[in-house]
DOGUDREN-812551 format. One record per residue (C-alpha): residue number from 0; residue in three letters; chain; x, y, z. Coordinates in nm, 3 decimals, decimal comma. Last residue first. Example, Ala and Ser with C-alpha at 12.3 -4.5 7.8 and 13.67 -1.06 7.14 Angstrom:
BEGIN
ATOM     k     r   c         x         y         z
ATOM     1   Ser   A     1,367    -0,106     0,714
ATOM     0   Ala   A     1,230    -0,450     0,780
//
This chain:
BEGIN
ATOM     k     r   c         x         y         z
ATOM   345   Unk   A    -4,267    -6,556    10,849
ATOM   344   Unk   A    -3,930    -6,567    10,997
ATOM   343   Unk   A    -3,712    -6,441    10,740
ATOM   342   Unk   A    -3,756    -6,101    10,856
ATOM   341   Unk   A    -3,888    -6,063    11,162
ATOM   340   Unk   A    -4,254    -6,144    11,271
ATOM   339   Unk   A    -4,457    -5,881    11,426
ATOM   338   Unk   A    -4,590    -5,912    11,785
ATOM   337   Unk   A    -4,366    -5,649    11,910
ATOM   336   Unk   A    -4,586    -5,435    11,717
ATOM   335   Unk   A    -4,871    -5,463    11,922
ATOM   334   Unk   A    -5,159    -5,376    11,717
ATOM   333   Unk   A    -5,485    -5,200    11,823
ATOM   332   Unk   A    -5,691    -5,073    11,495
ATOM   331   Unk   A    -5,616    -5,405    11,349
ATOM   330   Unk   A    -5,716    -5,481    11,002
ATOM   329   Unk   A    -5,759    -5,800    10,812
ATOM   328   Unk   A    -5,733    -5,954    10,478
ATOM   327   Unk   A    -5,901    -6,204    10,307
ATOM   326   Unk   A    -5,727    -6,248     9,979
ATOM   325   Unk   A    -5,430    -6,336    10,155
ATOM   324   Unk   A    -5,163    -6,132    10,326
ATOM   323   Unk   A    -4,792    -6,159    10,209
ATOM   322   Unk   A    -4,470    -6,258    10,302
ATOM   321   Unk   A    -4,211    -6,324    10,075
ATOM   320   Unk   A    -3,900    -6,178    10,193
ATOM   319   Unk   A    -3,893    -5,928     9,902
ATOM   318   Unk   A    -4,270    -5,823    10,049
ATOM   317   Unk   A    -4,164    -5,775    10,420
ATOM   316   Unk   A    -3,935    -5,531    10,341
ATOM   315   Unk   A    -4,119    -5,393    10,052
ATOM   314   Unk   A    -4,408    -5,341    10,329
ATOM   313   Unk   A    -4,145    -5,108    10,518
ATOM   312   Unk   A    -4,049    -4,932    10,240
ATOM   311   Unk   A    -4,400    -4,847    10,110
ATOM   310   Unk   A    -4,602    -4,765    10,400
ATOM   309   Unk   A    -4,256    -4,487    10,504
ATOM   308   Unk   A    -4,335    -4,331    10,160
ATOM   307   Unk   A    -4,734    -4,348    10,225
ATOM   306   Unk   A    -4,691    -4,079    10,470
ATOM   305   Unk   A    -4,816    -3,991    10,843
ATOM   304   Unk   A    -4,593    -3,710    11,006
ATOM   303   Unk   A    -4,218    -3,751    11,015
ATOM   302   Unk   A    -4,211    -3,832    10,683
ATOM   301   Unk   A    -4,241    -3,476    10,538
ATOM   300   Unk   A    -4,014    -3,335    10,807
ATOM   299   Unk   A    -3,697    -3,538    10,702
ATOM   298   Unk   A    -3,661    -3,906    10,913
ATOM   297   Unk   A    -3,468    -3,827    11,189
ATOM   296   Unk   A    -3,147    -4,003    11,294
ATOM   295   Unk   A    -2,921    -3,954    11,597
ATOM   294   Unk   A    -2,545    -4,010    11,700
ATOM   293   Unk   A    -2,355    -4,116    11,976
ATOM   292   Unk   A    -2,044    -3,936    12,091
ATOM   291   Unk   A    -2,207    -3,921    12,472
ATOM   290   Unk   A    -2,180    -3,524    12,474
ATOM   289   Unk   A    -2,286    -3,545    12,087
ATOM   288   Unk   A    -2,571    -3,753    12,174
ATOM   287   Unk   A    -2,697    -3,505    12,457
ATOM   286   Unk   A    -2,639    -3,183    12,219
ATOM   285   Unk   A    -2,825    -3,351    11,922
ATOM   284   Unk   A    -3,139    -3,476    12,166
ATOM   283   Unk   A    -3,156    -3,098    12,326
ATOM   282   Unk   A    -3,157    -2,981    11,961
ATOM   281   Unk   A    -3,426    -3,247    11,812
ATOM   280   Unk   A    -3,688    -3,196    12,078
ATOM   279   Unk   A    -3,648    -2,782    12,054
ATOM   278   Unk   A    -3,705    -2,834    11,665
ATOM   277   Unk   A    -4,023    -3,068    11,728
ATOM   276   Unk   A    -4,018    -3,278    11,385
ATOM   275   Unk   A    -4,024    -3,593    11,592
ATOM   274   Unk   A    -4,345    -3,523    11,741
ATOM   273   Unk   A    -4,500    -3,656    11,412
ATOM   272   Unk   A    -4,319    -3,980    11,398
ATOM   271   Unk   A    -3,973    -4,097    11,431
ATOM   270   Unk   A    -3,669    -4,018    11,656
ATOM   269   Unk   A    -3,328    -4,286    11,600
ATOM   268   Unk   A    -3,072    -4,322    11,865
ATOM   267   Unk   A    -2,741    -4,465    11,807
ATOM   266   Unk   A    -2,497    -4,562    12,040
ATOM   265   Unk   A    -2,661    -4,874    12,187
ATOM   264   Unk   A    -2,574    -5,000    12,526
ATOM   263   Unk   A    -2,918    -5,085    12,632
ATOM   262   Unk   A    -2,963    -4,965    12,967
ATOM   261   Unk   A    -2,751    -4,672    12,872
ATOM   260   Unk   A    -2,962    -4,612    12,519
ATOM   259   Unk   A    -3,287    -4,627    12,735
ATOM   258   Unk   A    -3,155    -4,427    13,010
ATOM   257   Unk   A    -3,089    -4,134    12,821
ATOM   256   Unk   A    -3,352    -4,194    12,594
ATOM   255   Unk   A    -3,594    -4,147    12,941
ATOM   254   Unk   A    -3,402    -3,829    12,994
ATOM   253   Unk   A    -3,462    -3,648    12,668
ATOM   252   Unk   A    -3,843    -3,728    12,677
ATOM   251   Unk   A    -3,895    -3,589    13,026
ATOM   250   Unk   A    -3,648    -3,286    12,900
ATOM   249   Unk   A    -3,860    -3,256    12,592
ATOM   248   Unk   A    -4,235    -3,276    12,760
ATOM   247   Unk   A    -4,112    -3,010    13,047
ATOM   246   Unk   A    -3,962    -2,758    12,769
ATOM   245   Unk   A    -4,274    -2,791    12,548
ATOM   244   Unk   A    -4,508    -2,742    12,862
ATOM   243   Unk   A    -4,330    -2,441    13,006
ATOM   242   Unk   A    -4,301    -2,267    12,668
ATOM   241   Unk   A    -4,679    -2,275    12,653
ATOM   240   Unk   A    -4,747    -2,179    12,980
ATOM   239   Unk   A    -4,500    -1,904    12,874
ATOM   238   Unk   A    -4,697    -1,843    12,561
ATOM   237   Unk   A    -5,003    -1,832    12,701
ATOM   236   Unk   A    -4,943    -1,610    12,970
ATOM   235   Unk   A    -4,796    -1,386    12,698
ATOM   234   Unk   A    -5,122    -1,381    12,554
ATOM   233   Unk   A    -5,321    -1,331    12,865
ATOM   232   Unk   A    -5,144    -1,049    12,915
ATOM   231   Unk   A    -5,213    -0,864    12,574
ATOM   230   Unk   A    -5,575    -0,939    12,643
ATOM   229   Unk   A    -5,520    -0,751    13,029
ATOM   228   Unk   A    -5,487    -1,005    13,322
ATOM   227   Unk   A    -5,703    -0,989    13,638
ATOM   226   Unk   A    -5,707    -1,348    13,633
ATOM   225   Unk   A    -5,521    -1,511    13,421
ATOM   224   Unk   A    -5,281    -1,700    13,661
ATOM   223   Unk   A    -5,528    -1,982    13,803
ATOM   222   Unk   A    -5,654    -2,101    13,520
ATOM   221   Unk   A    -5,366    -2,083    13,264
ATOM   220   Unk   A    -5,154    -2,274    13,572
ATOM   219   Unk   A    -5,448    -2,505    13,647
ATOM   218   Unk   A    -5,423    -2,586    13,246
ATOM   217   Unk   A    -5,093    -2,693    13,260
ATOM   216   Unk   A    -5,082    -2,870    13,529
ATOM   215   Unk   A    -5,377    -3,103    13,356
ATOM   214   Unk   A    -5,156    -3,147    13,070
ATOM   213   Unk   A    -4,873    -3,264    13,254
ATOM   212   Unk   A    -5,077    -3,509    13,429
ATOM   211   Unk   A    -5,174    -3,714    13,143
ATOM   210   Unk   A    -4,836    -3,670    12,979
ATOM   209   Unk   A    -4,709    -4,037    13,143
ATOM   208   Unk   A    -4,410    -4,221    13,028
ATOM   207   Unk   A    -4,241    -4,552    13,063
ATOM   206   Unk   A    -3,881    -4,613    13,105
ATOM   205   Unk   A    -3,849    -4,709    13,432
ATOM   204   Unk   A    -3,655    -4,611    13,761
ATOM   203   Unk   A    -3,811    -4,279    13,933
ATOM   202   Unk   A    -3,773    -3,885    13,963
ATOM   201   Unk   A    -3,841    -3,909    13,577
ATOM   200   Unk   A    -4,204    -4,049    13,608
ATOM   199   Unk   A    -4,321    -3,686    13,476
ATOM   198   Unk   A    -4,098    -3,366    13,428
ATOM   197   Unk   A    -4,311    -3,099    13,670
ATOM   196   Unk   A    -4,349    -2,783    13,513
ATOM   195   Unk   A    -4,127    -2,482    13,583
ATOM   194   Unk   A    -4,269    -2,151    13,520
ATOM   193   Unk   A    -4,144    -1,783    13,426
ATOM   192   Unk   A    -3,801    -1,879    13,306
ATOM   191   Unk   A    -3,851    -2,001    12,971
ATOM   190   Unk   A    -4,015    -1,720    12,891
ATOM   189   Unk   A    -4,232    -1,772    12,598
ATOM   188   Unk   A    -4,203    -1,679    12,202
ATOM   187   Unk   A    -4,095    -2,004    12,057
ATOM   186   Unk   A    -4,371    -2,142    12,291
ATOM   185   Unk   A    -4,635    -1,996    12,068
ATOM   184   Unk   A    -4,502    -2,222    11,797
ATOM   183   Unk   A    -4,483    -2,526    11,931
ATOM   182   Unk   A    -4,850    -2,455    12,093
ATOM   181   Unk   A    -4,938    -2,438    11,713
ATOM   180   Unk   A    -4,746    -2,709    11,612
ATOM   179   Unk   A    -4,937    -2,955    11,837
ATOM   178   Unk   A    -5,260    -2,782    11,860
ATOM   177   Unk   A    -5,360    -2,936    11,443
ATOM   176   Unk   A    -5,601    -2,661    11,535
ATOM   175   Unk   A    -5,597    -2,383    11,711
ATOM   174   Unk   A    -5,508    -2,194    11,997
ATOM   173   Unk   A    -5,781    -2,191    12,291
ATOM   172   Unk   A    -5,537    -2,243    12,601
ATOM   171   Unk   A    -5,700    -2,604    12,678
ATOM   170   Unk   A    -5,721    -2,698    12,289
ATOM   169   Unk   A    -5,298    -2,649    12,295
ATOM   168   Unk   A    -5,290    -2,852    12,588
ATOM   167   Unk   A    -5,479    -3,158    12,389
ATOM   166   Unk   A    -5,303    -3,125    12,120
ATOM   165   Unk   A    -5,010    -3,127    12,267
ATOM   164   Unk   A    -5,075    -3,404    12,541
ATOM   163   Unk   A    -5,204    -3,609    12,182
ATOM   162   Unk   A    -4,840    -3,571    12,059
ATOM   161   Unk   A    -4,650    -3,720    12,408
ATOM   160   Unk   A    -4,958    -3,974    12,464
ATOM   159   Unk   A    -5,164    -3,979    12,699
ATOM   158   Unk   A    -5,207    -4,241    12,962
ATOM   157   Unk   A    -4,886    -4,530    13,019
ATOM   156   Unk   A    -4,688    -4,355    12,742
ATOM   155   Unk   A    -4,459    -4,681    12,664
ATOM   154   Unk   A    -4,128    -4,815    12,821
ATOM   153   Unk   A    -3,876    -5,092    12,681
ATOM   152   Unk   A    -4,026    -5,267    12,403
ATOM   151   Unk   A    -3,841    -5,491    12,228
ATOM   150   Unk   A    -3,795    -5,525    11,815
ATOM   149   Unk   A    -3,684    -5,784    11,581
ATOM   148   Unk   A    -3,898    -5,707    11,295
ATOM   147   Unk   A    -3,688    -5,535    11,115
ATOM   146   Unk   A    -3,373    -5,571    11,254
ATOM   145   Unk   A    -3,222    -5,587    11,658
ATOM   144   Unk   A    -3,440    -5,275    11,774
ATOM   143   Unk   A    -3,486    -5,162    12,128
ATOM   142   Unk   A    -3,831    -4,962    12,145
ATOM   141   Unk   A    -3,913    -4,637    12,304
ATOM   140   Unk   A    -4,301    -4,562    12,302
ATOM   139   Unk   A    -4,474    -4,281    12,283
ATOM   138   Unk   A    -4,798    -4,343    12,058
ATOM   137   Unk   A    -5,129    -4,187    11,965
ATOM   136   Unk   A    -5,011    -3,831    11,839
ATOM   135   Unk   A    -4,653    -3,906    11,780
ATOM   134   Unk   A    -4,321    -4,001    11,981
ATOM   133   Unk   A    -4,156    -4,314    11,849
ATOM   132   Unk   A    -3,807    -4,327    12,032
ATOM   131   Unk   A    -3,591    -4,565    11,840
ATOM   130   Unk   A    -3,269    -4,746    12,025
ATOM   129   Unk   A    -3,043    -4,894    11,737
ATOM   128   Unk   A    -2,896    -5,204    11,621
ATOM   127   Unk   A    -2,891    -5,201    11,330
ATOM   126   Unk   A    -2,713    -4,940    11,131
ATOM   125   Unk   A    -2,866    -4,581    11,077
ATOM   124   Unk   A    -2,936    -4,417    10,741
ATOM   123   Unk   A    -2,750    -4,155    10,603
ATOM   122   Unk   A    -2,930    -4,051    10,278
ATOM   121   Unk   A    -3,278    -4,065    10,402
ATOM   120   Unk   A    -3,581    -4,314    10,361
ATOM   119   Unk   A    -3,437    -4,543    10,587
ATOM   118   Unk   A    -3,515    -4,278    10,828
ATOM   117   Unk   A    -3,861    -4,392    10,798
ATOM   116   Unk   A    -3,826    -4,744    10,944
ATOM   115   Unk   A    -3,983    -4,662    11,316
ATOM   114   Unk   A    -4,246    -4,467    11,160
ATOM   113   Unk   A    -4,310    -4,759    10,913
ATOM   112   Unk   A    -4,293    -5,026    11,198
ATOM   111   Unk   A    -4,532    -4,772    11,360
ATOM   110   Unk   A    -4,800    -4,815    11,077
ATOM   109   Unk   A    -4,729    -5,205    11,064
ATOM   108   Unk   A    -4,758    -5,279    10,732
ATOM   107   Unk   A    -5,052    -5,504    10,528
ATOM   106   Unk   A    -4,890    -5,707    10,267
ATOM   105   Unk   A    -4,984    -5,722     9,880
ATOM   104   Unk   A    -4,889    -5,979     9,651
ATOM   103   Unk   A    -4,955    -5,892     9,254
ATOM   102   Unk   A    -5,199    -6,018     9,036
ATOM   101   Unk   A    -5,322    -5,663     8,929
ATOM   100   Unk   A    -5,654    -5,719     9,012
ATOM    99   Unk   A    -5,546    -5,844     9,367
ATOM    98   Unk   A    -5,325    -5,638     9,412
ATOM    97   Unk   A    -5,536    -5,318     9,341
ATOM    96   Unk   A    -5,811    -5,477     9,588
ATOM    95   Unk   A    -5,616    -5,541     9,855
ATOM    94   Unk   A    -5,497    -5,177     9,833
ATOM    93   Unk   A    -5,849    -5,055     9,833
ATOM    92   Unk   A    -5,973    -5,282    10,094
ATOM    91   Unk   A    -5,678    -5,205    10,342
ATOM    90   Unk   A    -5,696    -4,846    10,252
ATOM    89   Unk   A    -6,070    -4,790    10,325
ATOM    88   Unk   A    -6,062    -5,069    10,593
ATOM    87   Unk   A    -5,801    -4,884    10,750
ATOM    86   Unk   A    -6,003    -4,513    10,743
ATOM    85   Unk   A    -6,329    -4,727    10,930
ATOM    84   Unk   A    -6,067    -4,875    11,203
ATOM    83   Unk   A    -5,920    -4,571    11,326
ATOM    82   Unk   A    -5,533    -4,629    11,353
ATOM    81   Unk   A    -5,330    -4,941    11,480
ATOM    80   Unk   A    -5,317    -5,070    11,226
ATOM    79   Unk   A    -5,339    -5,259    10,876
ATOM    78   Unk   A    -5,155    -4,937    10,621
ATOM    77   Unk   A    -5,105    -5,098    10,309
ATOM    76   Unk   A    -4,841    -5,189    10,089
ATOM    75   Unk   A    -4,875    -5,310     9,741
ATOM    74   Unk   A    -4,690    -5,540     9,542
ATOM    73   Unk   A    -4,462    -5,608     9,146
ATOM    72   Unk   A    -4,566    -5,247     9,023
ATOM    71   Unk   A    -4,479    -5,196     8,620
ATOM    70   Unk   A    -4,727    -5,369     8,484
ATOM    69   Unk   A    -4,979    -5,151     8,664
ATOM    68   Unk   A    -4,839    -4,839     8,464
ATOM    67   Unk   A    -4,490    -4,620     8,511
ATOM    66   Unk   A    -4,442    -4,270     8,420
ATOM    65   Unk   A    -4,394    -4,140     8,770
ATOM    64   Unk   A    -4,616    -3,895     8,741
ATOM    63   Unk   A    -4,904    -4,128     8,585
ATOM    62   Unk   A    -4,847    -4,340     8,863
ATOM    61   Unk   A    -4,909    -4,104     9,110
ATOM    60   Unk   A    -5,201    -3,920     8,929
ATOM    59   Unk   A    -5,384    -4,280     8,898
ATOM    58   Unk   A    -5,280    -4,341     9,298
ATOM    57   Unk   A    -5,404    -3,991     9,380
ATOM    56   Unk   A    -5,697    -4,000     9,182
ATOM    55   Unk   A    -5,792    -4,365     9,368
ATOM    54   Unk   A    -5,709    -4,261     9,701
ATOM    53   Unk   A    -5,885    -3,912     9,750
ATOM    52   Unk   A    -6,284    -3,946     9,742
ATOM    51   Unk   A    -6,213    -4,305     9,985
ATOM    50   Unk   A    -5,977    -4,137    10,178
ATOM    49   Unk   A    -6,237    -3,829    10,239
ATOM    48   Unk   A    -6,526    -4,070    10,357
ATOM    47   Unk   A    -6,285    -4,259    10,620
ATOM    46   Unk   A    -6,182    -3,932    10,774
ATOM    45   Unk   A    -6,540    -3,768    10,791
ATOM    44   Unk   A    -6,626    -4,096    10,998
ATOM    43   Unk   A    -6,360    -4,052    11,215
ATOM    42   Unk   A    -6,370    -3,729    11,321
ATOM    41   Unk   A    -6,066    -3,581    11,389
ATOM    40   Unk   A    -6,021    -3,281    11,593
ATOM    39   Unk   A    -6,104    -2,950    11,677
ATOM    38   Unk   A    -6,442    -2,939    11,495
ATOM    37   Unk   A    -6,435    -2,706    11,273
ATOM    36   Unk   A    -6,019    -2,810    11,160
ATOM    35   Unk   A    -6,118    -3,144    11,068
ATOM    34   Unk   A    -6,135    -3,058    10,705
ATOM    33   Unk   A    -5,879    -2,806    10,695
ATOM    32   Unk   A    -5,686    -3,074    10,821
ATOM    31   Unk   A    -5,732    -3,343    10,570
ATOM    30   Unk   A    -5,352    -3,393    10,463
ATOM    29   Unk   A    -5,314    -3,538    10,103
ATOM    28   Unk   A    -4,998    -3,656    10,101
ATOM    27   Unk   A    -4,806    -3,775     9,777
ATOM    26   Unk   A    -4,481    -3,990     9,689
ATOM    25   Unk   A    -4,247    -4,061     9,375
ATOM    24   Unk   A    -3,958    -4,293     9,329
ATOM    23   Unk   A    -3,839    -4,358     9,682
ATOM    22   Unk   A    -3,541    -4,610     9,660
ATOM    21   Unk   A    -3,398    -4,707     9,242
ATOM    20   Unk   A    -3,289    -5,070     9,356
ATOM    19   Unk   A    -3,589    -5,201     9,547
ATOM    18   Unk   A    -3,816    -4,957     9,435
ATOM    17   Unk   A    -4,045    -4,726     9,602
ATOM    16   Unk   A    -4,365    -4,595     9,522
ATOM    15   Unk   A    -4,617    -4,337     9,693
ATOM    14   Unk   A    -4,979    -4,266     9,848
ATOM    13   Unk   A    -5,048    -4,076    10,157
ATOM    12   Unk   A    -5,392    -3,990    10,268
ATOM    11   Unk   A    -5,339    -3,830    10,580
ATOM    10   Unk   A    -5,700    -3,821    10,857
ATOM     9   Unk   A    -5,632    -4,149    11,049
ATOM     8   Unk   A    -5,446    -4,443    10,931
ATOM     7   Unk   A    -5,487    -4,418    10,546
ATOM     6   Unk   A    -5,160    -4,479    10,424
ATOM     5   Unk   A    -5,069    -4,698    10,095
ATOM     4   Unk   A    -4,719    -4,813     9,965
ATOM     3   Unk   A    -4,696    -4,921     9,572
ATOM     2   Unk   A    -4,411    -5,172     9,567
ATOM     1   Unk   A    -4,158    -5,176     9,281
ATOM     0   Unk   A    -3,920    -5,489     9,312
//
């Protein structure tokens, strides 16, 4: 089976095919960045204009690179929620749409079921079951997972999210924009010594998270310390702020998959969405797995940020078990994935 997966969420237009037997055949992103970049952040209206100039080239290119035609796809994939609800109905009704004038089923995915299923994607792949921490722009959450489909929640972000606390920080000490990498990067160049940020909700029992705070310690640090500070000053002040905050979001994040993966038993942990890619996130994670003898899985850096790849295997899960939407499909910008039905039980 050859499903078409589509990903219009927020501001990536991803497009890409994967077969049943053959895995990931071909794959595109089109990031819009540049687009949002004058304003400092998304806005959704520009978001759901640009997928619907982008989606249908990229899907005729796609194909075309692949050497396959219509014939040739057996279901599409499509991106339902949670995201921004004008840039789902673009891929929802566009998707829908192909199927339907193909004559082919099509299933709306989960876009953190695809997250959480991305390292599927890869080589070594983990065994269910696993502990998955899903850290992006709009969601932290840590999930116990049984199969696809079978998944518990055990702590969420209860305010910001880890990713959006980056951007967010990142907009506070005037770098640019996406924040997130940028403040990444600036940190690579702080003292790690200079400050010591609080590490949120970890001086109690739970497994939920909170950035909200964080952020705003942050920014009475920049505040408070720049006065009287030369323009080569302020930029090293930056960077150690900067430091500070990735080192304080890591450990928080490191201990809370501590706990999960004691509290659970499990042995392997797997580290999905954008966040993911952090290279200080994924060496304190390596050395705590390898003290335990557990082991970790990332999806590559391409499909750790939105992607039609990840839209694609997970609806050709849920499309070789026979479930499918109808002709009137739905969105739902706020979806809780624990609500999804597992495999075989739809």
């Amino acid at each position: 089976m050859q499903v078409l997966g589509i990903e219009t969420s927020c501001d990536e237009t991803g497009v890409a095919l994967y077969h049943g037997e053959r895995g990931l055949v071909a794959h595109a992103v089109f990031s819009q960045v540049a687009l949002h970049a004058a304003y400092g952040g998304v806005v959704p209206e520009l978001a759901s204009r640009d997928h619907v100039r982008k989606l249908a080239p990229m899907v005729a290119d796609l194909l075309d690179r692949a050497g396959i035609g219509a014939g040739d796809i057996q279901g599409v994939a499509y991106t339902a929620g949670p995201g921004l609800a004008g840039a789902l109905l673009v891929g929802a009704a566009f998707g829908r749409s192909l199927a339907w004038g193909w004559g082919v089923p099509a299933v709306g995915v989960h876009h953190m079921e695809g997250h959480l299923l991305a390292p599927m994607l890869e080589p070594e792949r983990p065994d269910f079951p696993f502990v998955a921490l899903l850290v992006s722009g709009g969601h932290t959450q840590l999930v116990q997972v049984e199969g696809v489909g079978r998944y518990r929640l055990l702590g969420e972000s209860v305010d910001d999210a880890a990713g959006e606390a980056f951007d967010k920080t990142a907009k506070l000490l005037g770098l640019g924009y996406p924040g997130g990498p940028a403040l990444a990067r600036l940190a690579e160049q702080g003292d790690p010594r200079r400050f010591r940020f609080p590490r949120p909700m970890t001086d109690r029992p739970g497994l939920d998270f909170s950035f909200s705070g964080l952020k705003t310690y942050a920014l009475t640090t920049w505040q408070q310390e720049r006065q009287g500070l030369t323009g080569a000053e302020q930029m090293r002040l930056r960077a150690d702020i900067a430091r500070a905050f990735e080192d304080a979001v890591v450990d928080t994040l490191l201990i809370k998959c501590r706990r999960a993966l004691q509290q659970t038993g499990a042995r392997a942990l797997v580290l999905a969405g954008g966040v993911s890619a952090n290279r200080r996130l994924r060496q304190a994670v390596a050395e705590m797995l390898k003290a335990s003898g557990g082991r970790a899985y990332y999806p590559r850096p391409a499909f750790c940020t939105d992607n039609g790849a990840m839209i694609a295997y997970a609806g050709w899960q849920r499309l070789r078990t026979g479930q499918c939407e109808p002709a009137a499909f739905d969105i739902h910008p706020r979806w809780d994935m624990t609500t999804l039905p597992a495999l075989g039980d739809t």
